[in-house]
TITORMAR-649350 format. One line per field, with one value per residue (C-alpha): residue number from 1; x, y, z. Coordinates in nm, 2 decimals. Layout:
# TITORMAR-649350
seq	c(NUM/...);
xx	c(X/...);
yy	c(Y/...);
zz	c(Z/...);
This chain:
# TITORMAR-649350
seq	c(1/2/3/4/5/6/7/8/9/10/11/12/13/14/15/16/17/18/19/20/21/22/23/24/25/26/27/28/29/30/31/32/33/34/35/36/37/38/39/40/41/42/43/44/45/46/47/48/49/50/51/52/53/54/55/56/57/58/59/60/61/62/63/64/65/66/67/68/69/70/71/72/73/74/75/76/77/78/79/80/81/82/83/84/85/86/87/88/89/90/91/92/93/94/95/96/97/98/99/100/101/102/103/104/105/106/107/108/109/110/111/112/113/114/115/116/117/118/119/120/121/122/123/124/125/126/127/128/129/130/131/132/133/134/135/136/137/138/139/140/141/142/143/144/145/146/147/148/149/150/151/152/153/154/155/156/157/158/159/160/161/162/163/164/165/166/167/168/169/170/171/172/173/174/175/176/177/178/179/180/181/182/183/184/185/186/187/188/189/190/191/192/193/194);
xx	c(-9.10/-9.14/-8.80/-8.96/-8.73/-9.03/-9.21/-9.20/-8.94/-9.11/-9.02/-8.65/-8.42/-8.39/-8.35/-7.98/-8.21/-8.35/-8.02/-7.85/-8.16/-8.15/-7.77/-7.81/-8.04/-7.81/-7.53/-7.51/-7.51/-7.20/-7.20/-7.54/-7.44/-7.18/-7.37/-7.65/-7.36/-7.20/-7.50/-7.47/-7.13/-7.15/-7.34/-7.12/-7.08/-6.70/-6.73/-6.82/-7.19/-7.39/-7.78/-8.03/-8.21/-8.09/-8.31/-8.22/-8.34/-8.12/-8.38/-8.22/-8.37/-8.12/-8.06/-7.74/-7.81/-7.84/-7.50/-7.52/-7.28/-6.94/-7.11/-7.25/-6.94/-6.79/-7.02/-6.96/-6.59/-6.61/-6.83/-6.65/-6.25/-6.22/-5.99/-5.98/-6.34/-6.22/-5.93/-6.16/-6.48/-6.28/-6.16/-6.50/-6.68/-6.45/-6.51/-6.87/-6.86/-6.71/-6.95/-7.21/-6.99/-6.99/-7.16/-7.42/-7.52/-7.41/-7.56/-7.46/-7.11/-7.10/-6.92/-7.22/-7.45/-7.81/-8.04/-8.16/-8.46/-8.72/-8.68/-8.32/-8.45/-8.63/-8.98/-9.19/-9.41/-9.28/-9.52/-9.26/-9.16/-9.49/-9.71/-10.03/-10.19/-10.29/-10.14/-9.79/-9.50/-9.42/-9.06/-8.77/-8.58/-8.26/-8.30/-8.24/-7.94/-8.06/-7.92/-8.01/-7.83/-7.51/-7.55/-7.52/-7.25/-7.08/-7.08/-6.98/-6.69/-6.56/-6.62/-6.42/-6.10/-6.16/-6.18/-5.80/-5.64/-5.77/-5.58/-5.26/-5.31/-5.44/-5.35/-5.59/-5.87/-5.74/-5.92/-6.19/-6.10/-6.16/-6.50/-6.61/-6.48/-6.70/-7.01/-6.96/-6.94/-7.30/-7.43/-7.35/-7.47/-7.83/-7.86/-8.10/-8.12/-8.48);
yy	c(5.20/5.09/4.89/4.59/4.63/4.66/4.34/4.02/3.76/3.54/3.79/3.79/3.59/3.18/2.99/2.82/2.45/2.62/2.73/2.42/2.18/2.46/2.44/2.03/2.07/2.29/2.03/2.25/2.61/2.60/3.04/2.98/2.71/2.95/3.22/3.09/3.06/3.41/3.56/3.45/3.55/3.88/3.97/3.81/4.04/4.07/3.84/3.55/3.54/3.49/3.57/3.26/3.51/3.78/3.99/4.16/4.47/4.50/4.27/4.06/3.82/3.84/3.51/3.27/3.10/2.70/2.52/2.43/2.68/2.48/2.19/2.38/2.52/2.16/1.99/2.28/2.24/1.87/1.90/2.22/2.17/2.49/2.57/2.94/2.92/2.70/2.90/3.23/3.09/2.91/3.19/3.30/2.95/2.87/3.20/3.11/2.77/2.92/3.20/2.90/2.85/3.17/3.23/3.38/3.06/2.81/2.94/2.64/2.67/2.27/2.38/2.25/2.52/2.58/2.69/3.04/3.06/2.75/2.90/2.75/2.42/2.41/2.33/2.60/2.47/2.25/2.10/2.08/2.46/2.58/2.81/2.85/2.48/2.37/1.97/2.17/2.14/2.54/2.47/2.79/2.64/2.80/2.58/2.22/2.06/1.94/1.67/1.81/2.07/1.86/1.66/1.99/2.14/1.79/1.79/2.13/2.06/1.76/1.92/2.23/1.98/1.83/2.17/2.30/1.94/1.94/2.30/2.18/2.34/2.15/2.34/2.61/2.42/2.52/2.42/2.26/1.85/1.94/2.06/1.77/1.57/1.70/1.71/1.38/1.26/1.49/1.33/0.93/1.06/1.15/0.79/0.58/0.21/0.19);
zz	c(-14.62/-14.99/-14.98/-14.82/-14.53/-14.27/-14.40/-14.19/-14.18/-14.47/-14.74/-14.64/-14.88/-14.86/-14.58/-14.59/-14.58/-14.92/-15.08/-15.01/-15.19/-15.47/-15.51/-15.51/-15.83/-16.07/-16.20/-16.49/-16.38/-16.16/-16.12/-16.00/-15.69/-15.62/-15.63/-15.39/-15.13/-15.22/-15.14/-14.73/-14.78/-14.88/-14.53/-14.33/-13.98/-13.86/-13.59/-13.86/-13.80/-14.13/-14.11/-14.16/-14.43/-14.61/-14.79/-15.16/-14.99/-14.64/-14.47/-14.15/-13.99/-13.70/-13.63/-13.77/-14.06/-14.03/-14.05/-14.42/-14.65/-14.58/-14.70/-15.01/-15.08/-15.04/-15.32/-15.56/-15.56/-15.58/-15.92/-16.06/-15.92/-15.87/-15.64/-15.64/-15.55/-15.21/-15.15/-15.12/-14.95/-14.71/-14.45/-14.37/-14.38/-14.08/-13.94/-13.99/-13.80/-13.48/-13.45/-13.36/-13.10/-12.89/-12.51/-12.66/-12.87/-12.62/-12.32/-12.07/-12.17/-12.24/-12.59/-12.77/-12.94/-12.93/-13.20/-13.14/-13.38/-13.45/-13.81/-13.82/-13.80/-14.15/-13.93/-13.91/-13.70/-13.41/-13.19/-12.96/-12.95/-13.10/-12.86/-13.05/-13.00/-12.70/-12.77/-12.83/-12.54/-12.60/-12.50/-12.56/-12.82/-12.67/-12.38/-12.54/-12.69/-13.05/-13.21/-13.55/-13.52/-13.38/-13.61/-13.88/-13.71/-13.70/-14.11/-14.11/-13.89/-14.11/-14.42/-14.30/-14.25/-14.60/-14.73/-14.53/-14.64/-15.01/-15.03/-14.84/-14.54/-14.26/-13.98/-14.10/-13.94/-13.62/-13.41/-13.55/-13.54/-13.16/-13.17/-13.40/-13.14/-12.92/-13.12/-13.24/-12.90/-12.81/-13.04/-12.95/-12.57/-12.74/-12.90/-12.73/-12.83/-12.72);
């Protein structure tokens, strides 16, 4: 099409893995960190869904992007104070957070999520998902509870309290002490000892 629109998923934008190791690199270019995570931001849909990897030129990959931004948004206040900065990203990060928990992305209704895309996970290649090697498992990745991404979800969460206390307003967290709750528990449950 000459826009780059019909090319394949790898010459979308970054992955959020990507933007938040970028962001962790530029100490000294604080318009930069906060630019990396205005860039999910600006394609956020209305019902708070973010895509994993938007594309300069329109591209989509279609699928949420990996529970990182609140936590990039998180370590760029800390460094730059900037409370404006908090006070505007804040909203839609939370927004952001409980799109991951709709039917459509927890499909056994236990209130804990499932990845939609392997791509999510930062692995390309999975042996555990993969379907091209005969040694791999070829498992649907929408079919298993991950404790990655609990475990991202669960940072999320937490971070998106410490964002609504540092700006006075704890209560805009709604409901999100609850979910961490929930994930944090997920998460004990997948611990094995052995």
């Amino acid at each position: 099409t000459g826009d780059a629109s019909d090319y394949s998923t790898s010459w979308n934008g970054q992955s959020a893995l990507d933007s938040y190791h970028v962001s962790g690199l530029l100490p000294g270019a604080p318009e930069l960190r906060g630019g990396l995570l205005e860039n999910y931001l600006s394609v956020q849909a209305e019902d708070g869904s973010i895509d994993a990897r938007p594309g300069l030129a329109g591209q989509r990959s279609r699928f949420l992007a990996a529970p990182l931004l609140a936590s990039m948004a998180w370590q760029h206040f800390q460094r730059s104070q900037d409370r404006e900065f908090l006070e505007r990203v804040f909203p839609p990060l939370r927004a952001f957070f409980n799109s991951w928990f709709t039917p459509e992305r927890d499909r056994d209704a236990d209130g804990i999520p499932e990845w939609e895309h392997v791509l999510q996970t930062g692995l390309d290649e999975n042996p555990l998902f993969d379907v091209w090697y005969p040694w791999s498992q070829a498992l649907a990745i929408q079919t298993l509870l991950n404790p990655e991404l609990e475990s991202l979800l669960l940072r999320e969460g937490t971070t998106l309290v410490q964002m609504a206390e540092a700006l006075g307003r704890p209560e805009e967290a709604g409901d999100t002490p609850n979910r961490t709750r929930q994930l944090n528990s997920a998460l004990a449950s997948a611990w094995n000892e052995r």
